[in-house]
C-alpha positions in Angstrom: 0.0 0.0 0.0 1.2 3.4 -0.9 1.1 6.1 2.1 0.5 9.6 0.0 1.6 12.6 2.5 0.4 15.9 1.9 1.8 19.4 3.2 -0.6 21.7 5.8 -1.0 24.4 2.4 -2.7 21.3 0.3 -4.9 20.0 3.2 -8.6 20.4 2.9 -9.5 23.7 3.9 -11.9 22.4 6.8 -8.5 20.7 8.6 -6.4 23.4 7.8 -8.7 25.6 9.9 -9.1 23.0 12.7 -5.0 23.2 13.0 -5.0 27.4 12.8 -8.2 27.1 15.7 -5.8 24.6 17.7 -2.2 26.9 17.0 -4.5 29.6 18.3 -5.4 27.9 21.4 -1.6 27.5 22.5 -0.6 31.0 21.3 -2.3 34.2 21.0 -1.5 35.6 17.5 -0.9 39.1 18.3 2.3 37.8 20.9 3.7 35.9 17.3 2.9 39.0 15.1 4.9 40.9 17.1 7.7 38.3 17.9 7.6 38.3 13.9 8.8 42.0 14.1 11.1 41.6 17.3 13.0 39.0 15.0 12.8 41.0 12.1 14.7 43.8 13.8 17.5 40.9 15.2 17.8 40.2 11.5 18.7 43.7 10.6 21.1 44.6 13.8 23.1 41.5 12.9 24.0 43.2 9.7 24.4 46.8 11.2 25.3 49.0 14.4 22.6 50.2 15.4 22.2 53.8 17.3 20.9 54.1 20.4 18.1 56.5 19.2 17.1 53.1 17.3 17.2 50.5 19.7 15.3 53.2 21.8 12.3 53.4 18.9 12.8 49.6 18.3 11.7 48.9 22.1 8.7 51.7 21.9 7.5 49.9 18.4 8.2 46.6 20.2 6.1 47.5 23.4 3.7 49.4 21.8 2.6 46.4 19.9 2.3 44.1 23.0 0.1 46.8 24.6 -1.7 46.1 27.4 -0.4 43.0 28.1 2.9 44.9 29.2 3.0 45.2 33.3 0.6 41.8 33.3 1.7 38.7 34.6 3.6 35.8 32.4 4.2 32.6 32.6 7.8 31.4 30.9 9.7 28.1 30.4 13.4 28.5 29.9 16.2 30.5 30.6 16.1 33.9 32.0 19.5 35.8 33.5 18.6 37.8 36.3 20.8 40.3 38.0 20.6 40.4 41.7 21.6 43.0 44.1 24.6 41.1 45.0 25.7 40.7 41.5 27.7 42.8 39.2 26.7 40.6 36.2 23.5 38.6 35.8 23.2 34.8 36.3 21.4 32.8 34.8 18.3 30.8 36.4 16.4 28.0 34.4 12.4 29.0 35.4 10.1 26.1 34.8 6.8 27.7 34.3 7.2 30.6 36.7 5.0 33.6 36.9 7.1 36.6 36.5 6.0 40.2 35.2 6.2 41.1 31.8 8.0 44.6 31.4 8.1 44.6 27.3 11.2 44.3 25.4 14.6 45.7 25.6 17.7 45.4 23.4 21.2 43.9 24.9 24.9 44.6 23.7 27.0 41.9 23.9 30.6 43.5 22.9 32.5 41.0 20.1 36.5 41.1 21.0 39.4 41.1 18.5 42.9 41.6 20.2 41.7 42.1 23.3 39.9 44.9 22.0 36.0 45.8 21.0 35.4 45.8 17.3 31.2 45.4 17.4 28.3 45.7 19.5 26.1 42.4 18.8 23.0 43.9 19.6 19.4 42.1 19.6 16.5 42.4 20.9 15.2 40.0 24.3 11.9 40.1 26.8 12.5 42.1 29.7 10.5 41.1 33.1 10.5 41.7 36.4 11.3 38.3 38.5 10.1 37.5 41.9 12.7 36.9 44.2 11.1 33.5 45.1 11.1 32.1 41.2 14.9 32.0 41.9 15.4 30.5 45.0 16.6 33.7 46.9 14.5 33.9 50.7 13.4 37.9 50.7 10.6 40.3 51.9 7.6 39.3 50.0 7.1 41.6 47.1 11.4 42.1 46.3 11.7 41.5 42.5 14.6 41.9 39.9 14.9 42.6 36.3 15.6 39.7 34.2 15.8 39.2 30.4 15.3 35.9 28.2 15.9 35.3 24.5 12.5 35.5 22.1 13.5 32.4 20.8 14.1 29.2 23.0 11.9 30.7 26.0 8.3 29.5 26.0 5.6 32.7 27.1 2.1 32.4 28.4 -0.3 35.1 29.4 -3.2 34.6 31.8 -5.0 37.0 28.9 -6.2 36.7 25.9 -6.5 38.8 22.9 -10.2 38.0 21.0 -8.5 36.4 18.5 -7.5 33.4 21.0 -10.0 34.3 23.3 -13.3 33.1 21.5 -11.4 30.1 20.3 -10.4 29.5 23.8 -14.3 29.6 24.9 -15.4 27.4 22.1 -13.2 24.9 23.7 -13.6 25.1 27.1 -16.8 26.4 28.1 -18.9 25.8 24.3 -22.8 26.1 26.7 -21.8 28.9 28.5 -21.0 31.0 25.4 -23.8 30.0 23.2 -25.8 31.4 26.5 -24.2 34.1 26.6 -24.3 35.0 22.5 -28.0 33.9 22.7 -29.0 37.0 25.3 -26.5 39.6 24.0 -27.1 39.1 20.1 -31.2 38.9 20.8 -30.9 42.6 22.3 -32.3 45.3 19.2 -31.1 48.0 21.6 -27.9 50.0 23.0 -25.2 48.4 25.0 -27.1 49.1 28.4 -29.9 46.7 27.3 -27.3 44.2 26.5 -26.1 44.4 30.0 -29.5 44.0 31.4 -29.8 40.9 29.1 -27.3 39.4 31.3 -29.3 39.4 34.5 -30.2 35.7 35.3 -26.9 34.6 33.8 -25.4 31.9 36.3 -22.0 31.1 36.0 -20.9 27.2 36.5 -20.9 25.9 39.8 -17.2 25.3 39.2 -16.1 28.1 37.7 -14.3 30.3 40.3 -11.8 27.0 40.1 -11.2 27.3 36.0 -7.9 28.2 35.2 -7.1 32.1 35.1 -6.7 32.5 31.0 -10.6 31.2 31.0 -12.0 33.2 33.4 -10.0 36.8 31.9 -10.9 35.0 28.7 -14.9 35.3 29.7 -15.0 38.9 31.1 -13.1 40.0 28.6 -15.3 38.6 25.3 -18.0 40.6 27.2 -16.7 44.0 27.4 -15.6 43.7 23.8 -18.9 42.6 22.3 -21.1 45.2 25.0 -18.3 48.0 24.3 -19.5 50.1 26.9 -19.6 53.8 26.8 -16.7 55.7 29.0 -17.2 58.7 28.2 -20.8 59.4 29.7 -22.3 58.0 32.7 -25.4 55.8 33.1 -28.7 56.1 34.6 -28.8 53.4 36.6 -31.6 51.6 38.7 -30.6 49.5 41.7 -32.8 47.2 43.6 -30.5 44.4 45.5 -26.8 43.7 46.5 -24.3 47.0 45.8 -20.9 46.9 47.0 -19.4 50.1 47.8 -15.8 50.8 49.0 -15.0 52.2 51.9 -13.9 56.1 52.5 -9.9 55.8 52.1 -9.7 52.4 50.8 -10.6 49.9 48.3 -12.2 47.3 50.9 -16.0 46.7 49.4 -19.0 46.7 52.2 -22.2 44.8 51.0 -25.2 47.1 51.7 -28.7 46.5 50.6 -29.6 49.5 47.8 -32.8 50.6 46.4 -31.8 53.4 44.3 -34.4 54.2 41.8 -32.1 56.7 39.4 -28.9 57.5 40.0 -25.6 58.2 37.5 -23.2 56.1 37.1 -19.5 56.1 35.4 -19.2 52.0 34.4 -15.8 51.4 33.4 -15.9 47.2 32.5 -18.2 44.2 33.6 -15.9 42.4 35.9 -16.0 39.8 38.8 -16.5 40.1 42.3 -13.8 37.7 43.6 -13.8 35.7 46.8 -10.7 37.4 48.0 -12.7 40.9 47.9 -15.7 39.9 49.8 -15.0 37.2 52.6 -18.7 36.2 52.8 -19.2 35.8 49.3 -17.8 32.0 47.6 -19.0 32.5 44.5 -17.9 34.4 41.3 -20.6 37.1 40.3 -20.7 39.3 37.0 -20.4 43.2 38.5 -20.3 46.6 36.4 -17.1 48.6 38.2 -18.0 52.1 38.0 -18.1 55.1 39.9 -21.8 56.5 41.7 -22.2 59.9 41.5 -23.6 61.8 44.6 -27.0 63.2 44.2 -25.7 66.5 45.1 -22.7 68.5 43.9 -21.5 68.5 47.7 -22.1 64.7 48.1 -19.1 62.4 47.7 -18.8 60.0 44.6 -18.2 56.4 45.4 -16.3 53.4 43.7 -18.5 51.0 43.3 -19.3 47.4 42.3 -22.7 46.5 40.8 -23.9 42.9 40.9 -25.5 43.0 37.4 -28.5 41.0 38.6 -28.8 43.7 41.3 -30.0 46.6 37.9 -33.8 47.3 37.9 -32.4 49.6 34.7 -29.5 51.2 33.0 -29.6 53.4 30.4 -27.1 55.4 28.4 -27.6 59.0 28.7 -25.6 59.4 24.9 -29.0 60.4 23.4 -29.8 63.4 25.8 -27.0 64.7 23.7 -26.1 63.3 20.4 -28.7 62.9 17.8 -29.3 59.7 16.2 -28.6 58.9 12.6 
């Protein structure tokens, strides 16, 4: 029997989009678009000297692109040289799956010698983090971390966000009924993004979902604020008859009061989660809008705020009071 093999561009194009839907589900394609360019550039300063004005622009393209996953958390494989306060030069640490901080990119010199003397700059461009002090075995106050740099290539990255690209994908996957719910109440609503929050009301969330892994959960909240896209720049008129968790003068520690509020306004800034760690007495994951209440009165303080979305009797974008509609 002859065995006929056939290259990824011939397969059917069914299979080849199963195979893109699984790449996706390992790697978010915006961190490899711009790992494209990061190598790019390493291509080009292996043939020149570049200035410092253009390793500086190189890093602000660089970081720029990775945007606001920059300053998040990151999961990396491989090796990372870290420099210490003890050490004049960095050392280098092997992290197994480690959560470190993503700080962007930089770009490294490493001098080439001739005679004992300098003759090039080998210059490229590596991740720059910030590494806990416990990722590498070194006993200090909690919270001490150091700078630490790994080479794009041979250093395996993971972030606990997604981009939409990876995160619908990601959904489909993991949690396929809780999506179709959730597309089935938002893309039934003929009405603004305030009625597509209120179409969330009743949405429970799986018994078991405060224990899915962190990429899931920032996967879920984060499909809903791009498909709602809610307004930043106006407030809300909001209605409020249940749960309201307000923080507390100084701090951001939430108390849970009991509100009827029958209009109020309302900055929202995201749909979010109330998480265990924020509330003692609460165990269970809810759906809040963050935002910021607005006194009644000029002279009455504003307060941060979370909104248990099944706690809205209304919300309504104010946008029409003063733009007319096409």
């Amino acid at each position: 029997m002859i065995m006929h093999t056939m290259s990824v561009e011939n397969l059917p194009p069914s299979f080849s989009e199963s195979l893109d839907q699984l790449e996706v589900m390992f790697t978010d394609p915006f961190v490899e678009r711009t790992l494209k360019i990061a190598r790019t550039y390493n291509d080009i300063f292996k043939e020149t000297d570049p200035t410092h004005e253009e390793k500086d622009q190189t890093v602000i393209e660089l970081d720029s692109e990775w945007g606001t996953i920059n300053k998040e958390p990151l999961n990396i494989t491989g090796p990372v040289r870290v420099r210490t306060q003890e050490d004049e030069e960095p050392k280098v640490y092997f992290l197994d799956d480690q959560m470190v901080t993503s700080n962007g990119f930089t770009v490294i010199d490493e001098p080439m010698y001739m005679d004992g003397e300098i003759i090039k700059q080998n210059s490229r461009v590596v991740y720059h983090m910030y590494v806990p002090a416990e990722a590498i075995g070194i006993e200090e106050e909690d919270g001490v971390v150091f700078g630490g740099t790994a080479e794009i290539d041979g250093t395996y990255i993971d972030f606990n966000k997604a981009s939409m690209e990876r995160a619908v994908p990601w959904l489909t996957y993991n949690k396929p009924e809780l999506l179709e719910e959730v597309d089935g109440r938002l893309f039934s609503v003929d009405g603004s993004e305030a009625d597509a929050v209120l179409a969330l009301r009743g949405l429970k969330l799986p018994d078991d979902f405060e224990d899915e892994s962190e990429l899931t959960k920032n996967s879920f909240v984060h499909y809903l604020n791009e498909v709602v896209e809610l307004d930043s720049l106006l407030p809300y008129e909001i209605g409020i008859k249940g749960d309201l968790y307000a923080a507390q003068p100084g701090s951001m520690e939430f108390r849970k009061v009991r509100a009827k509020i029958r209009k109020a306004l309302v900055y929202v800034s995201a749909i979010a989660y109330l998480h265990d760690d924020t509330i003692a007495s609460d165990n269970k994951l809810r759906l809040v809008l963050n935002g910021l209440l607005l006194g009644a009165e000029k002279s009455d303080d504003n307060a941060t705020v979370r909104v248990p979305i099944d706690s809205l009797s209304t919300l309504k974008s104010i946008r029409p009071r003063y733009y007319e509609q096409d």
